[in-house]
C-alpha positions as CSV (number, residue, x, y, z in Angstrom):
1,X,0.0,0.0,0.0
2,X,2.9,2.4,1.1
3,X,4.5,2.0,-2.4
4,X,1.6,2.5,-4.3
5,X,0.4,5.5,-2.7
6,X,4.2,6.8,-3.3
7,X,4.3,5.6,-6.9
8,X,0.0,7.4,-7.7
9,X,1.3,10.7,-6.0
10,X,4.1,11.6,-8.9
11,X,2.1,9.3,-11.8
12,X,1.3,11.2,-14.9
13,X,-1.7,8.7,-15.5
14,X,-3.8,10.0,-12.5
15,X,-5.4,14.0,-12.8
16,X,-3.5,16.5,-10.3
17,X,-6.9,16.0,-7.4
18,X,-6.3,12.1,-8.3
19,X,-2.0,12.6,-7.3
20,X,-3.2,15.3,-4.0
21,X,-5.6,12.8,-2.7
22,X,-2.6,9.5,-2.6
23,X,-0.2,12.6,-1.2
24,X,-2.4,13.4,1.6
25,X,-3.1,9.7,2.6
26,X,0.7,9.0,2.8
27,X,0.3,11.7,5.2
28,X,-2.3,10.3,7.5
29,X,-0.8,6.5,6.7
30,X,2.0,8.0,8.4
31,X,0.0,9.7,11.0
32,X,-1.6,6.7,12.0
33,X,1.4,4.5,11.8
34,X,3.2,7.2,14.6
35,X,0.1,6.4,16.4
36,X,0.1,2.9,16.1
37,X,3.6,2.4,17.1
38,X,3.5,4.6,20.1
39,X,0.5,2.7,21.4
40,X,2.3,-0.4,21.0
41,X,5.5,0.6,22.5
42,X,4.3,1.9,25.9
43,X,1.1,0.0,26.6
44,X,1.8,-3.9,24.7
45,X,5.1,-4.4,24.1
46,X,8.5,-5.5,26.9
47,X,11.3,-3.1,26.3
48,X,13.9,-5.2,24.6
49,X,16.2,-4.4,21.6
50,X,14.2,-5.9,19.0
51,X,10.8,-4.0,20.6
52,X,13.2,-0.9,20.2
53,X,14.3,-1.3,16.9
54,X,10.9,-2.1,15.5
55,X,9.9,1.3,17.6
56,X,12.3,3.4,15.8
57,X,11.4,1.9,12.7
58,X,7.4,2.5,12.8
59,X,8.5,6.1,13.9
60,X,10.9,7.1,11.1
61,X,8.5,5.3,8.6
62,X,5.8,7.6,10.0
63,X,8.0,10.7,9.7
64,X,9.0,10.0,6.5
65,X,5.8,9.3,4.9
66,X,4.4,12.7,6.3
67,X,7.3,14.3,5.4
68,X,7.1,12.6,1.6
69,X,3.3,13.1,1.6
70,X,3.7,17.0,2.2
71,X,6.7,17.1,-0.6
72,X,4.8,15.4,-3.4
73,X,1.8,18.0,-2.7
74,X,4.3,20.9,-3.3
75,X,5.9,19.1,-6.5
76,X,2.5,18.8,-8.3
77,X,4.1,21.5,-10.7
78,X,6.7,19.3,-11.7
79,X,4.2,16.9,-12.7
80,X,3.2,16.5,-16.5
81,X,0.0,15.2,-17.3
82,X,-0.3,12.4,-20.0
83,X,-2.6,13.2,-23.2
84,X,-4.5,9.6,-23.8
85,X,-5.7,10.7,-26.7
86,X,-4.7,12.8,-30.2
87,X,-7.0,15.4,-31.6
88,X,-8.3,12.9,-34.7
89,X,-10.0,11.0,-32.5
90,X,-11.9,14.2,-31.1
91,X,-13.0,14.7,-34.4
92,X,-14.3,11.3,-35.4
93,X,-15.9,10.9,-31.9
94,X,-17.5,14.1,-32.7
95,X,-18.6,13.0,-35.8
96,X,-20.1,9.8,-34.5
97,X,-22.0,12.2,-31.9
98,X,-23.4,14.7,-34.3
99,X,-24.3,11.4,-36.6
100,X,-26.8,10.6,-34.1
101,X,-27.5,13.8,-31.7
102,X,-27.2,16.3,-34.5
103,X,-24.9,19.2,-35.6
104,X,-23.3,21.3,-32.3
105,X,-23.3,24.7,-34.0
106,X,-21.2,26.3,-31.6
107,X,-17.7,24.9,-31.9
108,X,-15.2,27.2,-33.4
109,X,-14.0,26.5,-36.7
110,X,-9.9,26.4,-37.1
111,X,-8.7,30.5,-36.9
112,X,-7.7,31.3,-40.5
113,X,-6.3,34.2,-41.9
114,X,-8.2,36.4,-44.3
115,X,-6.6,38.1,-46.9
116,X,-8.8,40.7,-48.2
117,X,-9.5,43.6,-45.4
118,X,-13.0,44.7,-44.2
119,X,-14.4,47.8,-45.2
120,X,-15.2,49.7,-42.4
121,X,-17.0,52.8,-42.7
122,X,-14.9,55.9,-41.7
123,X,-17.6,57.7,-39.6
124,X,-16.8,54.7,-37.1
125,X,-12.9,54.5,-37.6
126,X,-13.0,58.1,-35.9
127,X,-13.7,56.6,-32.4
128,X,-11.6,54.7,-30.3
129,X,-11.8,51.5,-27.7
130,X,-11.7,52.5,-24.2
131,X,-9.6,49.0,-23.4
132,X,-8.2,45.9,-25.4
133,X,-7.5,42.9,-24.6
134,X,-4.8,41.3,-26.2
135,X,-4.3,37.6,-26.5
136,X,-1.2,35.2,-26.8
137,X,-2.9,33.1,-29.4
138,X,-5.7,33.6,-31.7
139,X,-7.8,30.7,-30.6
140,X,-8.2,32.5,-27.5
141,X,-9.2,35.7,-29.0
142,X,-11.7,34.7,-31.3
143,X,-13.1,32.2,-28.5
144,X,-13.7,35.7,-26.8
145,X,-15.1,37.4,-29.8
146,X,-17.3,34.8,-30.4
147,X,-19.1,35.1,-27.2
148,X,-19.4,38.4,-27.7
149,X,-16.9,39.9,-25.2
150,X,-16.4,43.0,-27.1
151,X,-19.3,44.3,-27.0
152,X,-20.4,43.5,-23.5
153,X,-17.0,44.9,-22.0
154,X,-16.6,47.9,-24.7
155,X,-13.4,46.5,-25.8
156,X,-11.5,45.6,-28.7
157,X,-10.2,42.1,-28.4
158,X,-6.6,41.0,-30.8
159,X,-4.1,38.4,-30.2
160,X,-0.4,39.1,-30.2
161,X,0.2,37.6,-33.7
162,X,-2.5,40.2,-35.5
163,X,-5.8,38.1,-35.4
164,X,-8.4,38.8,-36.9
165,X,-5.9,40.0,-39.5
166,X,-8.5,41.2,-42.0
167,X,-9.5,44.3,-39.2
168,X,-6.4,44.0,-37.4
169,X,-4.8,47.6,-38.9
170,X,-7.6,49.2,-38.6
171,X,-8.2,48.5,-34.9
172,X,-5.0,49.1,-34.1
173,X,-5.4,52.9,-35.8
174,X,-8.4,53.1,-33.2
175,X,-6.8,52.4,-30.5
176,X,-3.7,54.4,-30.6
177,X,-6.3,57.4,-31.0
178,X,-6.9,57.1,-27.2
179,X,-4.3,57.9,-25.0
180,X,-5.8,57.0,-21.8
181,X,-6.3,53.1,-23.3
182,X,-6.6,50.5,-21.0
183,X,-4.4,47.4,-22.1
184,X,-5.0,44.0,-20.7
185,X,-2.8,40.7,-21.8
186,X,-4.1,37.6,-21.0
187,X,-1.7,34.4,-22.1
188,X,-0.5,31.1,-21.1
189,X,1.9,29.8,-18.9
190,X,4.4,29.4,-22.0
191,X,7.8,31.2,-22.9
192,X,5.2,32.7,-25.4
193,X,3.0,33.9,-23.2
194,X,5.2,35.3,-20.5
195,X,6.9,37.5,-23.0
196,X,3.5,39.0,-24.5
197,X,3.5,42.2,-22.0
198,X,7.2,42.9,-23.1
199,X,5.9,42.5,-27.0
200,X,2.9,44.6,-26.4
201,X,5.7,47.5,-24.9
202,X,8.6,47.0,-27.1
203,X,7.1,46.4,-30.8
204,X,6.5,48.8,-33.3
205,X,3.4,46.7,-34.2
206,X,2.1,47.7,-30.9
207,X,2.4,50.5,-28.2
208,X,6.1,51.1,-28.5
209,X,6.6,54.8,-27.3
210,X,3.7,54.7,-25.7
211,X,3.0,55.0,-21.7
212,X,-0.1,53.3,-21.9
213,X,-0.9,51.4,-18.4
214,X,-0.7,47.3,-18.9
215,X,-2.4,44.7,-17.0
216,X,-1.5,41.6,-17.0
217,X,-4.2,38.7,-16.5
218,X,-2.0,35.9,-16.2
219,X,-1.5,32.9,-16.4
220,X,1.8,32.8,-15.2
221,X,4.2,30.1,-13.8
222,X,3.8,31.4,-10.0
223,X,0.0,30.8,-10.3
224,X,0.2,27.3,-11.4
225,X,3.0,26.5,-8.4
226,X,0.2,28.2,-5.9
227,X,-2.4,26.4,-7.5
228,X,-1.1,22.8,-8.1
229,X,-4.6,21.6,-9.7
230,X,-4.0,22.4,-13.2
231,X,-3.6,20.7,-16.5
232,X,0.9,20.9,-16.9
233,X,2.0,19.9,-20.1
234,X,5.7,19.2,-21.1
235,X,7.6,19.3,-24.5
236,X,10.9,19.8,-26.0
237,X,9.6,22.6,-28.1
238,X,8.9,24.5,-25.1
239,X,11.9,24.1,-23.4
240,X,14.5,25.1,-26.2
241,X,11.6,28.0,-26.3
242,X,12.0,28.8,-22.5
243,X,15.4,28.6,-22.8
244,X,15.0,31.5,-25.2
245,X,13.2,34.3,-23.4
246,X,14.7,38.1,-23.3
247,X,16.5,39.1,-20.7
248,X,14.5,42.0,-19.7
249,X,11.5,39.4,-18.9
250,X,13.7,36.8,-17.1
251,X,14.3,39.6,-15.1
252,X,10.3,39.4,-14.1
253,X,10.1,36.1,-13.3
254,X,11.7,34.0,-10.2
255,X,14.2,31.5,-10.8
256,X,11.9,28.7,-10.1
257,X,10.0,30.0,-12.7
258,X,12.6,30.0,-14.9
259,X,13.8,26.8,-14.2
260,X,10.3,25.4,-14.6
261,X,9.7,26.9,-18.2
262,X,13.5,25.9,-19.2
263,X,12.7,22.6,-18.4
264,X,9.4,22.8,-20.9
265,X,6.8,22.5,-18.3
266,X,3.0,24.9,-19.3
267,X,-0.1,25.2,-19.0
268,X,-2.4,26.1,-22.0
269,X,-5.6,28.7,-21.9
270,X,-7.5,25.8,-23.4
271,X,-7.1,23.3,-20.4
272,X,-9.8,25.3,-18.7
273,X,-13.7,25.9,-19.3
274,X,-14.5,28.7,-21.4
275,X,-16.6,29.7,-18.5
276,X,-13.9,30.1,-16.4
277,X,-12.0,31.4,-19.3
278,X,-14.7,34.7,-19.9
279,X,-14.8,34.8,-15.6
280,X,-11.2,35.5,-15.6
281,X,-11.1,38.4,-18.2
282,X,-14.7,39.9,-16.7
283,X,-13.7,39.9,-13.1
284,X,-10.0,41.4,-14.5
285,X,-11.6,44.1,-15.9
286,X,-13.6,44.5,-13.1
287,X,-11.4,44.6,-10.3
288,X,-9.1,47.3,-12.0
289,X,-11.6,49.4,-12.9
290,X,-12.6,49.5,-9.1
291,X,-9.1,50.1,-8.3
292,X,-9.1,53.1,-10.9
293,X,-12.0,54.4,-9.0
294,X,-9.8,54.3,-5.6
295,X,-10.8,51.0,-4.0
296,X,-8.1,49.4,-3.0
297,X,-9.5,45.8,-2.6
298,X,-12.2,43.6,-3.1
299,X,-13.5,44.0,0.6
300,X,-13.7,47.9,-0.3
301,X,-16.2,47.4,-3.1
302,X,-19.6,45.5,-3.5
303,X,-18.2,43.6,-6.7
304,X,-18.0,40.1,-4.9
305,X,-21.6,40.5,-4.8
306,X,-21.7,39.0,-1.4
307,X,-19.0,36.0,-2.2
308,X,-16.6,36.2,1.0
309,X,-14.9,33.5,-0.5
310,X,-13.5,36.0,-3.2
311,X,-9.3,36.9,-2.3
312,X,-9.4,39.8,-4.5
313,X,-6.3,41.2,-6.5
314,X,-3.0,40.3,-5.9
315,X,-0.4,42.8,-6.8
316,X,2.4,41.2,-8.7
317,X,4.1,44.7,-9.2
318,X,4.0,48.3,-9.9
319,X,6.8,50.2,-10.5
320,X,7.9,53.5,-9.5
321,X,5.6,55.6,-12.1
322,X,2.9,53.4,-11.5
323,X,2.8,52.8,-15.6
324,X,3.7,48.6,-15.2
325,X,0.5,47.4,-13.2
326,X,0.3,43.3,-12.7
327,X,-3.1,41.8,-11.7
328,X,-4.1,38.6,-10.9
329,X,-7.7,37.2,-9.5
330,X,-6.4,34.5,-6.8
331,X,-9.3,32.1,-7.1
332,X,-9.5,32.1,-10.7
333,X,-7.4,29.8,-12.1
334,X,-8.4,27.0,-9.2
């Protein structure tokens, strides 16, 4: 039993709850093996040297499976997950669902690029956005467009690489119109995505001279350590990627986050519900508006709608002209 629960709490084949659950009985196996021993010791057993070793040896087995119960749960990070599956069989499984269930209607088709631009009529080209959000991949930012985040928040929604590229110019002339814009990145935990807010400064495709306040949504390697519930992924791609990053955002990041993206360890966007997905981005928006409007933190503000299980923001940094503003929502991500 001891060597099973060891071997499920660092398995790839069991989810990260699965892993937690073997990690905390190791710890009360251990607990009540302490127990057991000490019960044995002073109330059943004579003292001789055999009774002592087998004493010692019930409590440093105890000890150490507390001690290795509590070290698996803070190495759930280091744990890739296993993908059982490959994206064709999605398909033909979906197939074989629609055959009988009929058509789903609303699942994205593949992002393409269009060549030809939109005409947009110039009456509406003279206004502006008062915020964007800005993706790391254009899956994510037509996911949002699709479900109409743009015109609920009053935002323009992109993603780093120019999507939807047959508007992409145009919005960008809107934007850059408005010199109080609100900019807010929202990315994976990837050597992709933890360079986006340096892009989004830096590039002359983007806001490069520009002291436009940036928020950052996340996700970014210190919230999956803090979380250890989510979907990690890890590939040789990423690591040679990871190994990659500027200089002025290693700077950013801790060296255990550096280590853990040089390695190839991420986490995808995509591993979580779209619901959770538009939650994030809403409540980002949100919560820096109320800041804007001097609260201070989600206790100052009736946002949480009555939820006192809601942690608020966490600052992740603000320099000294107050121009580099990180946000997170701490019970977003799990």
């Amino acid at each position: 039993m001891i060597l099973y629960f060891i071997w499920a709490s660092k398995s790839n084949n069991y989810q990260p709850k699965t892993r937690m659950i073997f990690a905390r009985a190791m710890q009360i196996l251990g607990g009540l093996i302490l127990v057991a021993v000490l019960v044995w010791f002073f109330k059943f057993s004579t003292v001789t040297n055999t009774a002592f070793f087998l004493f010692l040896l019930g409590i440093g087995l105890g000890i150490f499976l507390i001690y290795l119960g509590k070290r698996q749960l803070t190495l759930q990070h280091k744990i890739p997950q296993r993908l059982r599956f490959y994206q064709s069989e999605i398909i033909r499984w979906l197939r074989c669902w629609q055959e009988i269930n009929g058509e789903v209607t609303n699942i994205l088709p593949p992002s393409r690029e269009m060549s030809e631009p939109m005409q947009i009529n110039s009456e509406v080209t003279a206004y502006s956005f008062d915020r964007v959000i800005v993706c790391d991949t254009a899956e994510i930012a037509q996911f949002l467009i699709a479900n109409n985040f743009h015109f609920e928040h009053n935002c323009a929604v992109l993603s780093i690489d120019g999507y939807p590229e047959n508007i992409f110019s145009t919005v960008m002339q809107m934007l850059k119109q408005n010199p109080d814009l609100k900019v807010y990145a929202f990315h994976s935990a990837t050597p992709r995505g933890v360079t986006t807010i340096n892009e989004l400064r830096n590039s002359p495709n983007w806001f490069v001279g520009n002291n436009l306040i940036i928020y950052d949504l996340g996700l970014l390697p210190r919230h999956v350590f803090a979380s250890k519930n989510m979907w990690i992924l890890k590939s040789d791609d990423s690591a040679g990627q990871g190994r990659k990053i500027p200089t002025e955002v290693k700077e950013t990041l801790s060296k255990d986050e550096l280590e853990w993206l040089e390695a190839g360890f991420y986490v995808e966007l995509e591993s979580f519900s779209p619901r959770k997905l538009l939650q994030v981005v809403s409540q980002g928006i949100a919560k820096t508006q109320a800041v804007a409007n001097g609260y201070t933190s989600a206790s100052d503000n009736n946002l949480d709608s009555g939820d006192s299980s809601n942690d608020g923001i966490i600052f992740i940094g603000i320099d000294d002209d107050n121009r580099n503003v990180g946000f997170f929502i701490s019970d977003s991500f799990g």
